[in-house]
Each structure stands twice: as C-alpha cells, then as structure tokens.
Phi, psi and omega in degrees: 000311178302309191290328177288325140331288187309309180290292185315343196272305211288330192279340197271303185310305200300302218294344196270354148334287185272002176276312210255314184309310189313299133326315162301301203290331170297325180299279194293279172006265216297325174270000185270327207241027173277166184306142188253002167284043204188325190251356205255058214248128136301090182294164170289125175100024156261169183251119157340051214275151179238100195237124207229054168248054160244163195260154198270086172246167184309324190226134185274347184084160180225111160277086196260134160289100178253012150293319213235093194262345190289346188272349171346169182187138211198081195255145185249024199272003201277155198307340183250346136291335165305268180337313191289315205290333185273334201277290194307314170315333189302325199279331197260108196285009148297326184298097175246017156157185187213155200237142173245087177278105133098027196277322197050058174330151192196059170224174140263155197336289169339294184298301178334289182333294202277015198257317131356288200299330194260281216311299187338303198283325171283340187286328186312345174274347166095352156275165215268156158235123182219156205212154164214137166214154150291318196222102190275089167284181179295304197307331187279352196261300194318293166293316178299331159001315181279354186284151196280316159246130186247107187269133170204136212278132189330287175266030137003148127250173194215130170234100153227119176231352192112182181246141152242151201218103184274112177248141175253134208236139175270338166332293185308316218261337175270313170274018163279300183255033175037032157259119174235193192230121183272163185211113137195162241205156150224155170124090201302341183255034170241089188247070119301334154260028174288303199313336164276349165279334195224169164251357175233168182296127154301152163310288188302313157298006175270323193284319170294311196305303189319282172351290164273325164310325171293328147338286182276000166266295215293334162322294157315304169303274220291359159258350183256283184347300186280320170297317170259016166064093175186111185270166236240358131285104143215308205284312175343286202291002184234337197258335153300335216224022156060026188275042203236337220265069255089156220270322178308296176308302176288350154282350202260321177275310177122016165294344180213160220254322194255123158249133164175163205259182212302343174246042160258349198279299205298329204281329169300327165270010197245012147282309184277000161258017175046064188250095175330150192300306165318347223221142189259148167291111205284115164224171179213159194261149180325299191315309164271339188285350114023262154350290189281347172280004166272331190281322140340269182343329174275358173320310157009080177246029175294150221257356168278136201214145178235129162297088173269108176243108176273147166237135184206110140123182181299152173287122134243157187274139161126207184325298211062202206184165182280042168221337189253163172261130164235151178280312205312306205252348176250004161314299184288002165274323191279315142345283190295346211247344183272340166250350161282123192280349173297333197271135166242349172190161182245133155235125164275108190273111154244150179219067189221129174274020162105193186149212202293133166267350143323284176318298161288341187279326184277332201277283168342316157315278192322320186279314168343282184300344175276346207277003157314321193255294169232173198307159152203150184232156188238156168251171159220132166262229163279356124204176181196089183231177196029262175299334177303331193261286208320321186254015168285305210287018165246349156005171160246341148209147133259129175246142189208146186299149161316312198264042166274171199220105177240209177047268217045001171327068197219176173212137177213164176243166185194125175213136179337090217232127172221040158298299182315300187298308176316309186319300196275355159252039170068027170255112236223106186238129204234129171267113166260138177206150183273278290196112194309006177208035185280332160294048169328304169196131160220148159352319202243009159228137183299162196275152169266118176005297184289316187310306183307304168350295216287321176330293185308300195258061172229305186288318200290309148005288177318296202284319193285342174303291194302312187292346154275330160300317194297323191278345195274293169320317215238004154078055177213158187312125152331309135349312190261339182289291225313295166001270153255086156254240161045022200097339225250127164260171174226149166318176160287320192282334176275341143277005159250346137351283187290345172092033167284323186226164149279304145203191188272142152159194187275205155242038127313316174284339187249024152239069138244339193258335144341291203282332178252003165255030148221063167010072176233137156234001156254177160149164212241148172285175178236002249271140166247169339312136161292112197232126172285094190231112170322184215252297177311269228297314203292332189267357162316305171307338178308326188153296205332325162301301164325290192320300179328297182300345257232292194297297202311299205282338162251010175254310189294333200063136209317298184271340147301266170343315174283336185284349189274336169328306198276350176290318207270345150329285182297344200275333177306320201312131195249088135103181207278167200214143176231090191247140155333212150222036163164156166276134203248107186235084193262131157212000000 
C-alpha cells in the first residue's frame, strides 16, 4: 500500500511539475507576445535617437514555435526596419528629428551606406539630424557625417586613417603542428586557402584587395565630401596626418561643426525644440520606435505582395538557419512564395559570401524555376561573392550598392590532413581495400597524385559549370565571365562596369523594379525565411551555447579565439566550395 502510495505521489509531483513548467511558458508567451502597440508609446516633441550598437543584419528573422506558437517571435530590429522606421518618422509629426549619440555602429560598409542613405532622405522633411560622439570610429563618422551638425567632446578621439584589410596566414603554424590543409583551388585571385600554402600575400591577392579597398574608400570620401563641403584630396590628406584624431584637429579640418560635452549637446536640441532647461528631453530608441513603425505599417491592405527572401550568412549544404544560407529553407522559401498567387514578385537580398557549391547549384535550380512563374530580382548587400553570385547571377536583374563586394567566380576544395601530427604523437593508421581507390581520403594520410587529379577535375568541372551559368544569366560569351573570374573580386561600382550587375542602388530600387516588371503599383512585402524551432533549440537559446563561446574567448583572448574560429571553420567546409576568398574584416 505505501509503494503505491509512493508511486501516485511521484506521478502527482511530475504532472503538477510540468503543469507549473507550462504555465510559465504561457505566462512568458502572453508578456513577450502582447501587443506592441500597448507597449510602444511616442510622446509629442520627440527626438529619435539612433543608437545602432547591436549587430545589424539585414533581416531580423521570423521565429515559429510549433510546440509554443505564443513564443512565436517576429523582430524588428534588422537593417530595413531600422530604414523603414526613419522613412516613417519623416512622416510622423511627433518625431521632430533624430540624434546620433555615442553609437558605435556594429553593420557593414553596405549596410552603414544604406542606413546613411534614408537619414539623407528623412532630412528632406526639413527636420534636423544631429550627431554626438565621445569616440568617433571611421564607420561611425561616416554615418554621422550626414548631420546638420557634429558634435564632439573636448578630449574626444576620431578614428578617420583610410581603410585596411588584415589576412592571418597559417604555413608555419601548420608544420609546427603538424595539422595541416590539403588544397586545391582554381582560379589565380582565389585565395581563400592562400594562408595555407603560404606565409605571404600573394602578388594577385594583394592587388585585389587594393583594389576594392580603394574602392570602397574612394566611396565613402565622396559621400563625406559631399555632405561636409571637404574635397576628398583635403580628406585623403586629413586620413594620411591623422588629422582628425582630436576634437581640436577635427575642428580644424572642418570633420566637425562643435566641441562640446554630452550635455551642451541635449540642452542645444532642448533649445531647438524650445524645451525648458529644467524639463527632460522626451526621446525613443530606434529600437522601439521600430516597432512601433511596423505596427504603423500594416495598414497596408493591398491584396498584391512582394517576397522579400534574405540569403544571410555562408552557403551549407542541408537545412540552413538564421546564420547559414541552406537549399532546404531557402527552396521552401522560394516555393512558397512562387505558389502564392498573391506574391507578384520576388527579390532576393543576398549578404553571403558564398560556400558550399552543391548547395548553391540547387539554391539556383529553384530560382530557374520560380523565375518561370514571376519575376525575381536580386539585391546585393554588403557582399555576394562566389557562391553568393552563383545564386544572383540568373536573376532577371541585379542590383548592388556601390561598396557591395561581389564575382569571386572561382572554385576551390580543401580537406584537413593530420599525418604529420598523428606521426609526432605516435599514431599510425594501416588501410585494407578491395579497390584501387576505395580510400578516396582519409584525415591520416596526405592525398596522392591521383587523388588529387579526381579533385583538381571535380573543381575544374565546377569552375566551367559556375562560368556558364554566369554567361547564360548575364547574356554573356563564357569567354568574356572567363575574363573577369579566375576568383577575382569587384566592387558594385566595377560590377556594373563589367556587366555583373545591372545597377546600383538598395532594395528600395529592387522592389521599385519589382513592382514594374509585374505591373503592380501598391503592394505589401512579405519576407522570408520563416525558421522553425523545438524545445531542444529554444534551451540551446537559453545560453548554452553562448556560455561555451563565452568561456573560449576569455581564456583565448579575442584575437585567438577568431584564429581558432577560423581553422575550425575550414576544417568543417564539406565537398568543393564557391567561398569569398578571405573573411572580410575592412577596419
């Protein structure tokens, strides 16, 4: 009788146990998933502030639960919410301007540009833009720039030098530990594995990098140029001699209008909204008025829809995720969105530097098939190289930003070798085979002529597939992609130079050329992917992961921790690859 006793209690303990787990999560639902109009208020008289140090992606993601659908999540924090939210503020007469305090921007060149580009456009209302900083990075100068006035604190600093691009190279590092990288790659400016082959900078890789870095410098001057009446040798010439890196020196150059510290900044705009001295200045963070200007936004009821499909982040073969491009989520994206009779077009934003080419070749099938049915235009963000281009290039048009970083059209394979290391801890791995090639590769032996052979013609294989596809899209001789390839990248302004692109401009231009090759002139967006997630994933989010990276990076230090990232990075890339040709770190 007591053991039966004993057994109801415990069964009595579990259900009201998951009864109370339950209620929580309904409980975190209902306040995570309440109205954001109710929690969201815009007072009269306000200033905008625009504080953008969180990181910045194109797309904020849409999150479904399908145990928990109340934890569903639908975030507005991504870069063309951000845009929408200032374009709507132009509009909205609580908003009477918007302040750049302190930001320490955490986007890219790209993004930064188009984010530059809608404050342009909201000044056009004839409301004020005004900027303050303690610490000026370039990137953070670059957007504030556009402000009717630039504020900066007495012992201030200003980081404007120009641009740099850092590569850490691996040879040494490999025959010290005897793990190495087998490589092989066509395409002479296709140095995504050069650091394993060499301890120095290739001729060609050098010349490209120079290349687009001047690029996207000579950009940047002639949008700072213009916005501060500074001609952009004056600006050369201030970013050789540092003449910027002080509040004194930057007033001097004319980078700035003010010295002054953060609170002569607020009582100056709490003059120009005639806001007693006494009296708080009424602002809202990007972040919520975000929000509230999406919730603005839905008024929309036209019954016509545009597919806005982010591809964000590296190419893998399988599913994908909100960090990866996968054929699994963004097939079913393009599917869906290509069988909804609502969607009249599609443009696909990509901001990926390429990756597995399996994987772009199915992501490519699919846009074949959809542009059968409607239009699709591709954007480019801050890049869409190699595998990124693979799945641009059959578009019906592309567009890309001036500083977007695009073509890479090369291909290379790379796989992991640890003979040498196994050798110097005593490990010795003996092979049995029915078959002269049944040992395709293994980890513990370097690869053999042939083996290399069937590779080298599985890339080249690649490389004449990918330079066909590119010339079948872009109406052009294989010959002439051949050309400009071999790896090699360009700016947006040098890919429409080459015939890469169509033209410049955002994805404000590449739903306006949307809206007119499927004759619509309302219509409402759509965005995809939708990302699906389980009871496992929501407690990965919980931290667990995070804690892991967390740990790594404060025993490793900062700049460990990315080289060990980036090894272990490569050593994952599965089967030939159409990769950007180095991690693109411009500071």
């Amino acid at each position: 009788m007591d053991f039966i006793k004993r057994v109801l209690s415990t069964v009595t303990g579990i259900i009201v146990f998951l009864m109370i787990c339950f209620l929580g999560l309904f409980l975190i639902g209902l306040l995570f998933g309440a109205s954001s109009d109710e929690v969201v208020q815009v007072k009269s008289n306000s200033v905008l502030e625009l504080k953008l140090n969180f990181p910045i992606k194109d797309y904020a993601d849409k999150t479904e639960f399908a145990e928990y659908p109340f934890l569903n999540e639908d975030d507005k924090n991504g870069l063309f919410n951000i845009i929408d939210a200032i374009n709507y503020a132009a509009t909205d007469d609580k908003i009477k301007g918007i302040s750049i305090a302190n930001n320490f921007i955490n986007a890219g060149i790209s993004q930064t540009k188009a984010l530059r580009n809608a404050l342009l456009k909201f000044k056009e209302s004839g409301k004020f833009v005004v900027a303050y900083s303690d610490i000026y990075t370039q990137k953070d100068y670059y957007l504030s720039s556009v402000a009717d006035t630039i504020y900066m604190n007495p012992v201030g600093m200003m980081e404007f030098k120009g641009l740099y691009s850092e590569r850490l190279y691996f040879k040494d590092f490999q025959e010290k530990t005897g793990f190495k990288m087998e490589v092989v790659r066509f395409g002479k400016y296709k140095s995504a594995v050069e650091p394993f082959l060499t301890n120095e900078m290739s001729d060609e890789n050098r010349e490209q990098i120079s290349v687009y870095l001047n690029g996207l410098w000579n950009e940047i001057k002639q949008d700072i140029s213009k916005s501060r009446n500074i001609t952009s040798e004056k600006l050369n010439t201030i970013a050789d001699s540092l003449l910027g890196r002080t509040a004194d020196l930057a007033k001097r150059s004319q980078l700035i209008d003010r010295i002054a510290y953060h609170d002569e900044y607020i009582n100056d705009i709490k003059n120009v909204l005639r806001v007693k001295p006494n009296d708080d200045l009424e602002t809202i963070t990007i972040s919520d008025y975000s929000i509230y200007a999406a919730n603005k936004l839905k008024s929309n009821k036209s019954k016509n829809k545009i597919a806005v499909i982010y591809a964000e982040g590296d190419i893998i073969y399988g599913e994908g995720d909100e960090k990866t491009v996968g054929q699994g989520i963004m097939n079913a994206s393009l599917k869906e969105a290509r069988e909804d009779d609502k969607v009249k077009a599609i443009v696909l934003r990509i901001n990926s530097p390429g990756g597995s080419a399996l994987a772009s070749e199915l992501i490519w099938r699919e846009i074949e098939l959809t542009k059968k049915v409607k239009p699709v235009i591709v954007s480019m963000g801050d890049v869409a190289a190699s595998g990124g281009y693979y799945i641009a290039c059959n578009a019906d048009k592309i567009i890309a930003e001036p500083t977007t970083i695009t073509g890479s059209i090369g291909v290379f394979g790379v796989l992991p070798n640890g003979k040498q290391l196994a050798d110097n801890i005593g490990i010795n791995a003996e092979q049995v085979i029915t078959n002269k090639n049944a040992v395709s590769y293994s980890f513990f032996e370097p690869l053999n002529d042939e083996q290399r052979a069937f590779i080298k013609e599985s890339i080249v294989d690649i490389y004449e597939l990918f330079t066909n596809r590119v010339a079948v899209g872009r109406n052009m001789s294989q010959d002439d992609v051949k050309a400009i390839a071999q790896g090699r990248v360009w700016t947006g302004v040098d890919a429409l130079n080459n015939g890469l692109v169509d033209e410049l401009g955002g994805l404000d231009l590449a739903l306006q050329r949307a809206s007119e090759a499927a004759d619509i002139e309302d219509y409402k967006i759509e965005e995809f992917p939708v990302y699906e997630k389980d009871l496992d994933q929501i407690l990965s989010d919980l931290g667990l992961v995070k804690a892991k990276e967390t740990i790594l990076k404060e025993e490793l230090g900062e700049e460990n921790y990315r080289i060990l990232k980036e090894i272990k990075s490569m050593s994952k890339k599965k089967g030939i690859q159409l990769l950007f040709p180095y991690s693109l770190d411009i500071k």
